[in-house]
C-alpha positions in Angstrom: 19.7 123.5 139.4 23.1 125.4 140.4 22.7 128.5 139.7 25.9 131.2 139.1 25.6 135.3 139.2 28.8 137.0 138.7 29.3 140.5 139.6 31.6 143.0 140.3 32.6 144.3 136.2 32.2 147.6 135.6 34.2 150.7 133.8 37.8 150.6 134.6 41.3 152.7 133.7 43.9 151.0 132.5 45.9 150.0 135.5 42.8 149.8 137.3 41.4 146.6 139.3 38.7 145.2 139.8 37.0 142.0 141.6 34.6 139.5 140.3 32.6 137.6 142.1 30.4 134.9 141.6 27.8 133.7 143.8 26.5 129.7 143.5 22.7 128.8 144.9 24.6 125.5 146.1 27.7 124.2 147.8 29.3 123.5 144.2 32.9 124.7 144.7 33.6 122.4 147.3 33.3 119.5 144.7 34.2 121.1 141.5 36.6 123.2 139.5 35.7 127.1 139.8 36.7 129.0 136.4 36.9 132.3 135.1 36.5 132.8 131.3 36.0 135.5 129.0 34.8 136.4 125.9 34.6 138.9 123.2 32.5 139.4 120.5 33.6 137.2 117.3 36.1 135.7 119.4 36.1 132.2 121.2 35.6 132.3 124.6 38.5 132.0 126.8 39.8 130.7 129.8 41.4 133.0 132.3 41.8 131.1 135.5 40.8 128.1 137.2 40.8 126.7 140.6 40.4 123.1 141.8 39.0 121.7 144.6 42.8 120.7 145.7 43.5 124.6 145.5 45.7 124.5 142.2 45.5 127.4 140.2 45.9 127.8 136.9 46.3 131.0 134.5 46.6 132.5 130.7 49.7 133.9 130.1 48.1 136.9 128.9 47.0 137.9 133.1 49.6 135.3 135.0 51.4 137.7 137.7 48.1 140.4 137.3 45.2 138.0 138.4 44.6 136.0 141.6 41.7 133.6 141.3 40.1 132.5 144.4 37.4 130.7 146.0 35.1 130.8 149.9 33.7 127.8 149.9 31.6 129.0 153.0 29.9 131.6 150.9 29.8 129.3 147.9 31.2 132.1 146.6 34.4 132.6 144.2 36.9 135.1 143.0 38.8 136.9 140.7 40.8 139.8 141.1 42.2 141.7 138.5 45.1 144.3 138.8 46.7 146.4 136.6 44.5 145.8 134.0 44.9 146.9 130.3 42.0 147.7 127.6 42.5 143.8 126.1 41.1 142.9 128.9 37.6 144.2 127.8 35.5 141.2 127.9 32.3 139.7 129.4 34.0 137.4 132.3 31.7 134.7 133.2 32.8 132.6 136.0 32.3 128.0 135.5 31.8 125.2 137.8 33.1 121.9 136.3 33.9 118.3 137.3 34.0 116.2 134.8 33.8 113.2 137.2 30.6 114.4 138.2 28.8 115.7 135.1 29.0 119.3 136.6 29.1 122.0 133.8 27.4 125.6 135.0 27.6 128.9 134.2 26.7 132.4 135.2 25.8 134.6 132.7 28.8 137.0 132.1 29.5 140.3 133.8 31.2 143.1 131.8 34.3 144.3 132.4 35.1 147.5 130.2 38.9 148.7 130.5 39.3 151.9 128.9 40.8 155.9 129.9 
């Protein structure tokens, strides 16, 4: 019933940014954990950030310091910026709202993000 649409992957350089976005139908991020995973193929999807609804952020190791994670609960819209990005950071990023206390579990369906020179 919640539905996500991320956007905002694209071609970068290395060393590039770039900003995700992903848009909810609803007001879900007010009540539930916005996430930012990624996946590539023949490998498990990962987790790159999250945000909860107390503002607590949480990142990989492999893009603390280069990724900010971020969420307008106005827009029902959230975040995720990238800087200086490398080419392991080729992935489809798809963005998750969760709450376990609420039995919320949605996801968009993936944008690409494709760093390479």
């Amino acid at each position: 019933q919640v539905r996500l649409v991320e956007s905002g992957g694209g071609l970068v350089q290395p060393g590039g940014s770039l900003r995700l976005s992903c848009a909810a139908s609803g007001s879900i991020f007010s009540i539930s954990t916005l996430g930012w995973y990624r996946q590539v193929p023949g490998k498990q999807r990962e987790l790159v950030a999250t945000i909860t609804t107390a503002g607590r952020v949480n990142y990989a190791d492999s893009v603390k310091g280069r990724c900010t994670i971020s969420k307008d609960n106005a827009k029902n819209t959230g975040y995720l910026q990238m800087n200086s990005l490398k080419p392991e950071d080729t992935a489809v990023y798809y963005c998750n709202a969760a709450s376990g206390r609420w039995g919320i579990d949605y996801w968009g369906q993936g944008t690409q993000v494709t760093v390479s020179a």
